[in-house]
C-alpha positions in Angstrom: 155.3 45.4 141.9 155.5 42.2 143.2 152.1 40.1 143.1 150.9 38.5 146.7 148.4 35.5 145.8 146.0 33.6 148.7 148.0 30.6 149.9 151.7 32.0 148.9 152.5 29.4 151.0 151.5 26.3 149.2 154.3 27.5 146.7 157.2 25.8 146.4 161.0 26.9 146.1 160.5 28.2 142.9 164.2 29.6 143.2 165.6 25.7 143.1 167.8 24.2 140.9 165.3 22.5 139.3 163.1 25.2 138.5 165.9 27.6 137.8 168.1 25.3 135.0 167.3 26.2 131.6 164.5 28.5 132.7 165.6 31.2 129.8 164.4 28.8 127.8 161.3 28.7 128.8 160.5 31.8 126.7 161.4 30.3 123.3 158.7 27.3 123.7 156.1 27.9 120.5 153.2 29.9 121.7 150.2 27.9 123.9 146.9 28.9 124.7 145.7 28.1 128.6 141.9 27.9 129.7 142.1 28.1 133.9 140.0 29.9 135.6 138.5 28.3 139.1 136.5 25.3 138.9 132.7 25.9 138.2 133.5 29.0 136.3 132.7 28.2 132.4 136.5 26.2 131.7 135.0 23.4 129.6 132.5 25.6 128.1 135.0 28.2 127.1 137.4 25.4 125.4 134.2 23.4 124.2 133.6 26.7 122.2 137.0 26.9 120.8 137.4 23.4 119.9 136.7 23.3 116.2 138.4 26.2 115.9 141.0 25.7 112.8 143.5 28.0 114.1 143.9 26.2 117.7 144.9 22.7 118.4 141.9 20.2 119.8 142.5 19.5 122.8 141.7 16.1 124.7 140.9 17.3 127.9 142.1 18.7 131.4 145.4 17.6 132.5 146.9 17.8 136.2 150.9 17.5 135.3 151.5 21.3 136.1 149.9 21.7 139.2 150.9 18.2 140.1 154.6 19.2 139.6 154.4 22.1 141.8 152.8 20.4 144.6 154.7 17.7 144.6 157.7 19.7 144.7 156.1 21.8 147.4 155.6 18.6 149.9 159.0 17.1 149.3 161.6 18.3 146.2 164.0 14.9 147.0 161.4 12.4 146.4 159.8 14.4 143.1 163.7 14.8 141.5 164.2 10.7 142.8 160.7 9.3 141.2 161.6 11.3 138.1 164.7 10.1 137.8 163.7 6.6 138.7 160.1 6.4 136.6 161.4 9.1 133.9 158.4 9.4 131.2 156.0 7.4 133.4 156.6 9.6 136.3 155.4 12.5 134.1 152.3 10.4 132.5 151.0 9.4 136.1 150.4 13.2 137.1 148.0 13.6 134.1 145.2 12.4 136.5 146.8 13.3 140.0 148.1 10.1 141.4 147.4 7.4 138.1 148.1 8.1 133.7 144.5 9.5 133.0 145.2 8.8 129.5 145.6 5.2 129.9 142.2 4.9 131.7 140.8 6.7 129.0 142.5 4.2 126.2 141.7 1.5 127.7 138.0 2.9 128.3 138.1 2.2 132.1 135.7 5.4 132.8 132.6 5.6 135.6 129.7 7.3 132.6 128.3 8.7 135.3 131.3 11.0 136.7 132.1 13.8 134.8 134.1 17.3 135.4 131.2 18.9 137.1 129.3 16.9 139.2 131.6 15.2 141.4 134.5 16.4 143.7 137.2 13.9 142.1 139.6 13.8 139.0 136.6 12.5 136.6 137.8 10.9 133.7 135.1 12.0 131.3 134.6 15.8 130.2 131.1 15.6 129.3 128.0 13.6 130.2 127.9 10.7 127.7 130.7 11.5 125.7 133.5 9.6 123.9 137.1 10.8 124.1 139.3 8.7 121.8 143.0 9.5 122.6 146.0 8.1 120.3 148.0 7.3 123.8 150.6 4.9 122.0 151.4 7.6 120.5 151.4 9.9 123.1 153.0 7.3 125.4 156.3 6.6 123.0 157.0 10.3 122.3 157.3 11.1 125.8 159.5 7.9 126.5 161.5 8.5 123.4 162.2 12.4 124.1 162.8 11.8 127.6 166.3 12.9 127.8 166.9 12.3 131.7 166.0 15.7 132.7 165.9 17.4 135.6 164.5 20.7 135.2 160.9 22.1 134.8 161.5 24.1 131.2 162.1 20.9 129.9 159.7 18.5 130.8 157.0 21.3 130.4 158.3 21.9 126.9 158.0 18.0 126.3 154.9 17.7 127.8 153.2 20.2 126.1 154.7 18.3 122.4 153.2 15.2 123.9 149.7 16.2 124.6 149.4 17.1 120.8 150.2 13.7 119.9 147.0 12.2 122.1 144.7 14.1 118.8 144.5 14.7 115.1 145.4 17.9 114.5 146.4 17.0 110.6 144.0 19.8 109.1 144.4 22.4 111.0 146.3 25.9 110.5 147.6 26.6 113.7 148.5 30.0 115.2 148.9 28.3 118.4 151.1 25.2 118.8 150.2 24.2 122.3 147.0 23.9 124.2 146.9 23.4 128.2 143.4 23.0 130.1 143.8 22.9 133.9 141.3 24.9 136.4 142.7 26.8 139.3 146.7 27.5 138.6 147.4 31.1 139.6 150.7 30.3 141.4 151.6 28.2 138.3 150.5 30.7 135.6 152.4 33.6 137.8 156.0 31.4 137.4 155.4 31.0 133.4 154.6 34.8 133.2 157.8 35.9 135.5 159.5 33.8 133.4 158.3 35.4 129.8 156.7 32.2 128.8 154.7 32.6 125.8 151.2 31.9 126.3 147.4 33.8 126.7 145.5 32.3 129.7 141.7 32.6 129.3 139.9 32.8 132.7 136.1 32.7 132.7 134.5 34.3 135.9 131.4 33.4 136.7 129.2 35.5 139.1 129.2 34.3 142.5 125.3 33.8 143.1 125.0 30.9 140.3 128.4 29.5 140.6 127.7 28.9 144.6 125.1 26.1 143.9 126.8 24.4 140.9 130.0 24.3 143.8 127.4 23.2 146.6 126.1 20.5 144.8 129.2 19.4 143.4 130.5 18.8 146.9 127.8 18.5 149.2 125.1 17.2 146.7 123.1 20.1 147.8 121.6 23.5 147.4 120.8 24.3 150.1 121.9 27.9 151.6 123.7 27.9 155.1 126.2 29.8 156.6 128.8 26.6 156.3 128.2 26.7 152.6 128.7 30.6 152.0 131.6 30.4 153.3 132.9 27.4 151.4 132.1 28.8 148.2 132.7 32.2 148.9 136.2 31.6 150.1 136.8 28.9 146.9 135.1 31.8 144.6 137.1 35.0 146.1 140.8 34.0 146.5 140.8 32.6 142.9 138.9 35.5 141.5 141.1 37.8 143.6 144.1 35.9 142.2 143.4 36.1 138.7 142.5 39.9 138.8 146.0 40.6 140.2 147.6 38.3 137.1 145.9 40.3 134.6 146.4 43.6 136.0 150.2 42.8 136.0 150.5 40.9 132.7 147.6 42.3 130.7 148.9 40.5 127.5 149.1 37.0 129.2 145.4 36.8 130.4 142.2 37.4 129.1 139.2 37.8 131.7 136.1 37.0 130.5 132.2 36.8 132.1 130.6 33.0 132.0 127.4 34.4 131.5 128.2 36.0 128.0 129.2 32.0 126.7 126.4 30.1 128.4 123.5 33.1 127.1 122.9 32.0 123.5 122.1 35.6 122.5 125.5 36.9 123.9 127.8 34.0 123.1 128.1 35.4 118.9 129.3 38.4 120.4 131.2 37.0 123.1 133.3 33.9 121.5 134.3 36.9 118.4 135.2 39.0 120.9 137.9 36.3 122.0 138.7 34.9 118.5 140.0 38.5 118.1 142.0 38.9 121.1 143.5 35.5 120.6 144.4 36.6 116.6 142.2 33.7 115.4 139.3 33.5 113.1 135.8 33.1 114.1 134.1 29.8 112.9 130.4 29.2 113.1 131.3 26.0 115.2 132.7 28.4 117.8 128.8 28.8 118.6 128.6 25.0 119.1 129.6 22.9 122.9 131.8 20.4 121.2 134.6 18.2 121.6 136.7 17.1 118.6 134.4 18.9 116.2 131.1 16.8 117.8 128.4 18.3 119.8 128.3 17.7 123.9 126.5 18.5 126.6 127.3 20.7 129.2 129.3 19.2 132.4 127.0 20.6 135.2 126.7 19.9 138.4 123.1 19.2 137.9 121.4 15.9 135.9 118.3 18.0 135.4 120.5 20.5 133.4 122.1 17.8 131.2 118.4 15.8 130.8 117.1 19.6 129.6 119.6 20.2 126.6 119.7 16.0 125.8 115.9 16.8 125.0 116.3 20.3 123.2 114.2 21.9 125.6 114.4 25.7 126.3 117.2 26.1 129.0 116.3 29.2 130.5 112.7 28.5 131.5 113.0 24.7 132.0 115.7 25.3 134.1 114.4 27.9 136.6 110.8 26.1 136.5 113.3 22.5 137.6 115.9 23.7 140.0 114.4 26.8 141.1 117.5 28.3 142.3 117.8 31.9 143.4 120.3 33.0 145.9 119.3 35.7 147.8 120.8 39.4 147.4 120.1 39.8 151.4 123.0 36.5 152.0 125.6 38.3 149.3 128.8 37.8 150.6 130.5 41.4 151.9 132.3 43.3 148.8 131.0 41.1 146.6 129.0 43.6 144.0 131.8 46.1 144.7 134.2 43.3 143.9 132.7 41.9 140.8 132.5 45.8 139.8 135.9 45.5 139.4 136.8 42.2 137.8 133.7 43.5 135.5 136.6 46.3 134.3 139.0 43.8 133.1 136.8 41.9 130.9 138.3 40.9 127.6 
């Protein structure tokens, strides 16, 4: 059965010579966990969770480089094949933040504190609200132009890449079951060429439901929360073709993708029950920091879309009730989209 995703168009010629060399390789790289679900959805709270995890590599934060490669390739093969070639390693370090090497910013401390990934509509450069990310990019930065070996073909450079985002952190003292670690939101077409092509990976996608995630995407791009029309449909249509999307991945490659609801991680009663649930479909062991938000083993706060949110768990106030008493937020079940309960009914069915 061959899998139709929303916007099979924005897909490149995946049957090129560049995506095609070596691809049987592509199976044999060492085994890599992927958090991508859409954005808004839980991705930095699922991977916050995980991060002290001794059995999984820390990772330093989202990258763009896949994506990036397929749309590039997508708007015009000649030129992505002549700046690689031209630019090798550099090429490949300026896609980590779209158009500009996020990792350099980051070294070099160049970062807006009051952007993160959450509350604004751009490639942010820091995770979480007031946090720190120290990257080893020298090191990153000469393995990638030191391994470079001309090439010309996807299985290669993502099997490079992949080496070189492990150099950016310490991983010294941990046992790893997984080699690899890869945090981008929203691939689907991307995740559905590595799973044709028997890469070996588990993709966790957090789903959140679609009455809260519509105003963390609202005020993310509109700086609003207000409920019209114009904005149902923006979120609805952001919300449904990537939920859509990542249903039909897991339903034909069950092993490569683990669904899982939002609102089991962000409930503190649920997320001890919830985080073991994926420790054992990920063959890892549960560590009490897998309770914990944090990022290189030290606490953060959650990347909302809202300051008030952020202000709430920076004071160790209750989140539940401050939160509903602040934001007062309730989307109406009258302005549910069409087929949405029936929908979520049946991503509900695939969880874990």
């Amino acid at each position: 059965m061959k899998i139709k995703l929303f916007h099979d168009k924005e897909t490149p010629n995946i049957k090129s010579y560049f995506f095609q060399k070596n691809i049987f390789k592509l199976k044999k790289i060492s085994r890599t966990l992927i958090i991508s679900g859409g954005s808004r959805n839980g991705n930095h709270l699922i991977w916050s969770l995980l991060d002290g995890n001794k059995n999984l590599p820390f990772l330093p934060g989202e990258d763009k480089l896949l994506s990036q490669i397929f749309w590039r390739n997508l708007k015009n093969s000649k030129k992505f094949l002549q700046d690689l070639k031209n630019n090798k390693s550099s090429f490949l370090r300026n896609l980590s933040g779209l158009k500009s090497d996020k990792w350099l910013r980051i070294y070099k401390n160049k970062i807006n504190k009051k952007v993160w990934a959450g509350n604004k509509p751009v490639m942010p450069l820091l995770e979480f609200p007031k946090s720190k990310n120290v990257v080893n990019y020298p090191n990153y930065k000469n393995f990638l132009k030191k391994n470079f070996k001309n090439f010309d073909n996807f299985t290669s450079i993502w099997n490079l890449y992949l080496k070189a985002l492990i150099k950016l952190t310490d991983n010294k003292n941990k046992k790893l079951k997984y080699d690899y670690i890869y945090a981008e939101s929203g691939l689907r077409r991307e995740l559905l060429f590595l799973a044709e092509n028997k890469f070996n990976f588990i993709c966790i996608v957090p789903i959140r439901r679609f009455e809260t995630f519509y105003f963390s995407k609202i005020k993310s791009l509109f700086n609003s929360t207000r409920i019209t029309k114009k904005y149902i449909k923006e979120a609805w249509e952001q919300w449904y073709h990537k939920s859509y999307d990542y249903l039909q991945l897991k339903k034909k490659f069950p092993k490569n993708f683990l669904i899982v609801p939002y609102e089991d991680f962000a409930d503190i009663k649920k997320r001890k029950k919830s985080i073991k649930k994926v420790c054992q479909k990920l063959n890892i062991k549960f560590d009490k920091i897998n309770l914990l938000t944090t990022h290189y083993k030290k606490g953060v706060l959650p990347n909302s879309s809202f300051t008030q949110k952020v202000e709430i768990f920076e004071k160790n106030l209750s989140f539940e009730k401050k939160l509903s008493q602040n934001l007062k937020l309730k989307f109406p079940e009258e302005k549910y989209p069409k087929n949405y309960i029936k929908f979520y009914n049946k991503i509900k069915k695939n969880f874990y």
